[in-house]
C-alpha positions as CSV (number, residue, x, y, z in Angstrom):
1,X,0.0,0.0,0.0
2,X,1.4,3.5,-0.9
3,X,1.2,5.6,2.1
4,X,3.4,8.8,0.4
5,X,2.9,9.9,-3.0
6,X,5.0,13.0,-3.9
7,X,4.4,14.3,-7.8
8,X,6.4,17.4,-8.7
9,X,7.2,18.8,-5.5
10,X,9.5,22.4,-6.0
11,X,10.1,24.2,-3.2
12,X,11.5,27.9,-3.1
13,X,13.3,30.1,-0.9
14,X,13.4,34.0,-1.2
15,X,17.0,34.9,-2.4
16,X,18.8,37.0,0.1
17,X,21.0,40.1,-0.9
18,X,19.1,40.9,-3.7
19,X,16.7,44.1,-4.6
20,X,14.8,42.1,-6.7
21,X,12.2,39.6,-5.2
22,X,13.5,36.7,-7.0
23,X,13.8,33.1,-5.5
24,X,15.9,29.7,-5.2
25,X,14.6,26.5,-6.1
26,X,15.8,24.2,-3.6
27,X,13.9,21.3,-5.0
28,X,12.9,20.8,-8.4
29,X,10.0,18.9,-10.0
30,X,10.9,15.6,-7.6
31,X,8.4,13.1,-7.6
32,X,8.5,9.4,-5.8
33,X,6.3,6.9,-3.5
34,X,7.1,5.1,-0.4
35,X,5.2,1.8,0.3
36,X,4.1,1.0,3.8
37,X,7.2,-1.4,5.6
38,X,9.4,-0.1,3.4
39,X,12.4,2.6,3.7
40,X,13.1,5.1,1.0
41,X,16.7,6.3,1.5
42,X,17.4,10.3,0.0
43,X,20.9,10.6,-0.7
44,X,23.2,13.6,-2.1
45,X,25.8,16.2,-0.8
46,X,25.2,19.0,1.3
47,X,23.2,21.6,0.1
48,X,21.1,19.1,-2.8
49,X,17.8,19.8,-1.1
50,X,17.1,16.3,1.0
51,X,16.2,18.4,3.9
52,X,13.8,20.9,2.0
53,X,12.1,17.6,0.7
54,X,11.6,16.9,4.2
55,X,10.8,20.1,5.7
56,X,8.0,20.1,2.8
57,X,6.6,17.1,3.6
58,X,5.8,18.2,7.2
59,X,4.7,21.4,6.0
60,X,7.3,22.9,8.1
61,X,8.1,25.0,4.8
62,X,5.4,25.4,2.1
63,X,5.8,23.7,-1.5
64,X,5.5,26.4,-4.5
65,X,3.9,23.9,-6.5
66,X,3.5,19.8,-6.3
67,X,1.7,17.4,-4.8
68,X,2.2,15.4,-1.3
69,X,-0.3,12.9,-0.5
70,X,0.1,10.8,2.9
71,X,-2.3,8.3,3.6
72,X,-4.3,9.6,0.7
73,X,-4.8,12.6,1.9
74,X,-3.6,15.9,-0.2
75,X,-1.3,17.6,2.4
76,X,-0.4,21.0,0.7
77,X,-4.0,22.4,0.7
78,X,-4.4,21.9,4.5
79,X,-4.6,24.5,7.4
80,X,-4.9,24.9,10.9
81,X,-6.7,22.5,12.6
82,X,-6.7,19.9,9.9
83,X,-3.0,20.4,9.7
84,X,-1.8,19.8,13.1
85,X,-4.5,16.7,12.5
86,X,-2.0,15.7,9.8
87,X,1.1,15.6,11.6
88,X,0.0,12.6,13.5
89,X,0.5,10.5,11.0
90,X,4.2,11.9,9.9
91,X,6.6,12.7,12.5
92,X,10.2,13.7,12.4
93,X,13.6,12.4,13.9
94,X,16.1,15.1,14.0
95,X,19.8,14.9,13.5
96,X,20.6,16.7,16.7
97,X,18.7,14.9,19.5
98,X,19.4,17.4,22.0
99,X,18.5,20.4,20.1
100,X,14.6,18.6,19.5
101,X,14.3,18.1,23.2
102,X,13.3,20.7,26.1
103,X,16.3,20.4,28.0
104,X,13.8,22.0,30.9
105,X,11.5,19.0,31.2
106,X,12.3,15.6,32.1
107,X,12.6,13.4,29.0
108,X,9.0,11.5,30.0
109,X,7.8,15.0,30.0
110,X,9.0,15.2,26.7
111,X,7.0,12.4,25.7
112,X,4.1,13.4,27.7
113,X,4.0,16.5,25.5
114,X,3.6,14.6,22.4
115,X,1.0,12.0,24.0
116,X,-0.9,15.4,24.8
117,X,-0.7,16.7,21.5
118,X,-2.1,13.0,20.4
119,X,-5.4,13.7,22.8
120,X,-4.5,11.0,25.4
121,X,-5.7,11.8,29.0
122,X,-3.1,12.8,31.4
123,X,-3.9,10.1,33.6
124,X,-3.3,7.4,30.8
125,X,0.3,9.4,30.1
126,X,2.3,7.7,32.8
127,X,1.7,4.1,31.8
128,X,2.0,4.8,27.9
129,X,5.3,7.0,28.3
130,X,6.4,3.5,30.2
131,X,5.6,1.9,27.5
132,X,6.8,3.3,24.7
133,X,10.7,4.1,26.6
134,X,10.5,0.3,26.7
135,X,9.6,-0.3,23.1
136,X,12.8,2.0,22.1
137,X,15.0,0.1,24.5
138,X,15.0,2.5,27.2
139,X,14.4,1.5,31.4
140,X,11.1,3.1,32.5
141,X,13.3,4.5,35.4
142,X,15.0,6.9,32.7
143,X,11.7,9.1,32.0
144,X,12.6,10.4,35.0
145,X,16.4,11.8,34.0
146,X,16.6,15.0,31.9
147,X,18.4,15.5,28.7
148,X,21.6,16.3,29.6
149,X,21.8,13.1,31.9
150,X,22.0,10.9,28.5
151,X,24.3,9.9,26.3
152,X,23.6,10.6,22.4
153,X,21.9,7.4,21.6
154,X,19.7,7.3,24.0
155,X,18.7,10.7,23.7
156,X,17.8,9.6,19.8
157,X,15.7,6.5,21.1
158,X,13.8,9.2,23.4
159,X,12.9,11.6,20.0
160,X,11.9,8.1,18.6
161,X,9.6,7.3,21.3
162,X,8.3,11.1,21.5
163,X,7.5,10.3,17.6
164,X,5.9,6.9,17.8
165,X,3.7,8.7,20.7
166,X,0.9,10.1,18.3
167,X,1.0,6.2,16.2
168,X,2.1,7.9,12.8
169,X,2.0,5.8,9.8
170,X,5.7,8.0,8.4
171,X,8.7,8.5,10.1
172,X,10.7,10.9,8.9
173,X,14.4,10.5,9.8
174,X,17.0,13.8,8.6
175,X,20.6,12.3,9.2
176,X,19.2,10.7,12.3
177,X,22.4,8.7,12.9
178,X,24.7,11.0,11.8
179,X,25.9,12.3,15.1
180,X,26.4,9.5,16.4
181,X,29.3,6.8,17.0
182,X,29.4,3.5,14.8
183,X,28.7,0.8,17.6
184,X,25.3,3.7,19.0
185,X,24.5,3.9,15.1
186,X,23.9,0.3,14.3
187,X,21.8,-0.2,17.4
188,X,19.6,2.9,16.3
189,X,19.5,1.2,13.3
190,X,18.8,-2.0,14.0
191,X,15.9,-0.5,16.5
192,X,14.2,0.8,13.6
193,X,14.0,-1.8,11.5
194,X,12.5,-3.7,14.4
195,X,9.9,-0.8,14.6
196,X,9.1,-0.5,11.0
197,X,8.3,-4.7,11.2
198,X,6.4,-4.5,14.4
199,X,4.2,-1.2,13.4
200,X,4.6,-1.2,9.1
201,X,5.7,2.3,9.6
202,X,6.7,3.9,6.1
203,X,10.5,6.0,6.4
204,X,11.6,8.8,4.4
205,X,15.4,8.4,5.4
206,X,17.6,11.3,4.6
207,X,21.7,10.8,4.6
208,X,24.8,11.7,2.8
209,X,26.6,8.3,4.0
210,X,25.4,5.4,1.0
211,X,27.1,2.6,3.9
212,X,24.1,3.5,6.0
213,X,21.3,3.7,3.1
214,X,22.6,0.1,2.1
215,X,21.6,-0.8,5.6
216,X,18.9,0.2,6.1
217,X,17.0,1.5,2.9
218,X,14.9,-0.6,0.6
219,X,14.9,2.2,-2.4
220,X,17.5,4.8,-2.8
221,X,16.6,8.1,-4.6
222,X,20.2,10.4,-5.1
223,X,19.5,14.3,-5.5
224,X,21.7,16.5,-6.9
225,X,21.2,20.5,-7.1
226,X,17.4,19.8,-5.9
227,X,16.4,17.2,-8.9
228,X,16.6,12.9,-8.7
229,X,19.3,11.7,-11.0
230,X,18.9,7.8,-10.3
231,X,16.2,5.9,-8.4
232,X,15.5,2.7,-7.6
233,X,15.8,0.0,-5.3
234,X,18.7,-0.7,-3.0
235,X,19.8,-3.6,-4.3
236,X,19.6,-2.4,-8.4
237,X,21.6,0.9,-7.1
238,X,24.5,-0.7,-5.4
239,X,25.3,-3.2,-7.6
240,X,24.3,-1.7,-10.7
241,X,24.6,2.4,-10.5
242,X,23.3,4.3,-13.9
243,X,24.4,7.8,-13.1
244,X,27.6,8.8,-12.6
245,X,27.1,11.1,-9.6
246,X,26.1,7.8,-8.3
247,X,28.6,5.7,-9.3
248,X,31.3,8.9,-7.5
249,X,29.0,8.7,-4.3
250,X,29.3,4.9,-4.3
251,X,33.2,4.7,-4.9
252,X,33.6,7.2,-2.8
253,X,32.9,4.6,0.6
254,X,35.7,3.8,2.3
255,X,36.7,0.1,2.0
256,X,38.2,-2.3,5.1
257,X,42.0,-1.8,4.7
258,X,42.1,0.7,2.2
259,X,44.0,3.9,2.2
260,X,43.0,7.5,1.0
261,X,45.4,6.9,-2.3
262,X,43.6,4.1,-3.5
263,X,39.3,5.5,-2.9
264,X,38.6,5.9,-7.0
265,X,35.5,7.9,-8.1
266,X,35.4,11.1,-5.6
267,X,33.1,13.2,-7.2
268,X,35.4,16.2,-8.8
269,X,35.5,20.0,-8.3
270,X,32.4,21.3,-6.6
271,X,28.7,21.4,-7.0
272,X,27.6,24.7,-9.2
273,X,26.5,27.5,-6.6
274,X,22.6,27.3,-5.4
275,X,21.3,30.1,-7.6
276,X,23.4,29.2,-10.7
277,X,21.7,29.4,-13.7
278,X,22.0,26.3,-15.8
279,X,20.9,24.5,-19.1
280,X,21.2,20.9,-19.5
281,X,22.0,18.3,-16.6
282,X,23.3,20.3,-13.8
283,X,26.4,17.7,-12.8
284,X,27.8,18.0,-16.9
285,X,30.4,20.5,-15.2
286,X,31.8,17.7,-12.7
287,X,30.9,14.7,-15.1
288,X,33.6,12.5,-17.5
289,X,31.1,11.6,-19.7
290,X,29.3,14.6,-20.5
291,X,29.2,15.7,-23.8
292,X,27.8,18.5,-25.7
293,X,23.7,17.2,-25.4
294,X,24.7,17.2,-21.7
295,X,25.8,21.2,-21.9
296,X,22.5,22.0,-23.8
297,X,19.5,19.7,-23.0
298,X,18.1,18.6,-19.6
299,X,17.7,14.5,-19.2
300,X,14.5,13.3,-18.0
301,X,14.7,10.6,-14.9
302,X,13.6,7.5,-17.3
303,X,13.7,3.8,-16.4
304,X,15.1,0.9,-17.5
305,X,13.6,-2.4,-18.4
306,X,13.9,-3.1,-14.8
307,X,12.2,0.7,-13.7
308,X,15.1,1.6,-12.3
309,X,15.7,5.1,-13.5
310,X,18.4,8.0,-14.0
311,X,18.6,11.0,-15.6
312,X,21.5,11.0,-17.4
313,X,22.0,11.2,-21.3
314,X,24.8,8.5,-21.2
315,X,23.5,6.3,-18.2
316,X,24.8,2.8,-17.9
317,X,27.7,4.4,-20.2
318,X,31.7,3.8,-17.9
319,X,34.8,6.1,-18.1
320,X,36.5,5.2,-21.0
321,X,33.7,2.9,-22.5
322,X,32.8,4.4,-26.1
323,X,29.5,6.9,-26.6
């Protein structure tokens, strides 16, 4: 069942320093589902729109044009009441989990305030906050403790608690894992995945590190200067990459007993500034293979006999290999 449909979502920002009232698009005409149980994993360097995806979907910034449906329901056209409605059933996990949590309450409090927000009585609040600290791994004994009084990870499995508090359908996780350390990362990891079986929770999860999206993604969509070049699923994008900004990302992983001197495929110079305006595919200024049709025309995301699709005029095409 498809539990988020996004068609054409472009969001814009106002541009700063300017007299003229112009804009940046941050992201550009994306479009993509994600299946209930399943993980779609947004990849790309800083600054390729992943985050303004998600800040749209939550309505946290509003789309200039697109469509978002969750749980068949047309979220760009809601206000006020019917949005807060909304939000229960997509929540966000935050990179930082200290910044997302009142360092004045208690972390149950914390908790509280989302089961609140959800409509539960206060009396009920006690016994469910119990409940949910265990479901994320946590003692009961910790919703007494206050941020500060936590290490990292379990501050991250109190923001997933807090989330699953209002029973959302999405979880939206921005570089949730990205802070912290390898060992505290796999066990966040390996605690979602238990929730997503357990509750068929459907994840948008954003990150610039592809080791962690083969972990823990099902489908992989890469972005680059606010558009999809390549999507499909995790296991046709590892092994088989079509673009090569994918094929850079990929390479680009460090490998057990390998030095710097011998990592191939690091993507080269740097990404065109924000408000650049280009013609053609956007990564033809980094790209071996482009050509002059690169330069001049725009490549539409098409797929493969398999639907797994890139936007690239050369896709499938290798360094070296003839046009």
């Amino acid at each position: 069942m498809t539990v988020v449909e996004v068609h054409d979502l472009t969001v814009r920002y106002p541009r700063r320093g300017t007299l003229r009232r112009t804009q940046l698009t941050a992201v550009d005409a994306v479009s993509f589902t994600i299946e209930a149980g399943r993980t779609l994993g947004l990849a790309g360097e800083s600054g390729s729109g992943k985050s303004s995806v998600a800040r749209a979907l939550m309505r946290v910034h509003d789309p200039a044009a697109g469509s978002v449906r969750v749980a068949d329901r047309e979220v760009t056209t809601l206000r006020g009441g019917a949005l807060r409605k909304f939000r229960a059933h997509m929540q966000m996990v935050f990179q930082d989990p200290y910044d997302s949590l009142n360092p004045r309450l208690t972390v149950g409090d914390n908790v509280a305030e989302a089961l609140t927000a959800a409509g539960i009585p206060r009396p009920a609040q006690v016994a469910r906050t119990r409940e949910l600290f265990e479901r994320v791994g946590l003692p009961a004994a910790f919703t007494g403790r206050y941020p500060h009084q936590l290490s990292g990870g379990q501050r991250q499995r109190v923001s997933i608690a807090r989330a699953l508090a209002v029973g959302p359908q999405v979880l939206v996780c921005d570089e949730a894992v990205s802070a912290l350390d390898v060992s505290v990362r796999a066990q966040i990891l390996n605690l979602l995945k238990d929730l997503q079986e357990a509750d068929g929770l459907a994840y948008l999860f954003i990150s610039h590190d592809m080791s962690t999206l083969r972990f823990i993604a099902d489908d992989v969509a890469i972005m680059y200067q606010g558009r999809i070049v390549e999507l499909g699923t995790s296991a046709e994008v590892f092994a088989n990459p079509r673009h090569p900004y994918t094929r850079a990302l990929l390479a680009a992983i460090p490998q057990p007993g390998a030095g710097r001197r011998h990592r191939r495929g690091v993507v080269r110079g740097e990404a065109p500034p924000a408000d650049a305006e280009l013609t053609g595919c956007a990564f033809a200024p980094r790209c071996p293979l482009a050509t002059e049709i690169c330069r001049t025309e725009r490549p539409p995301l098409e797929a493969d006999a398999a639907g797994h699709r890139a936007a690239c005029h050369h896709a499938d095409q290798t360094e070296g290999s003839p046009a």
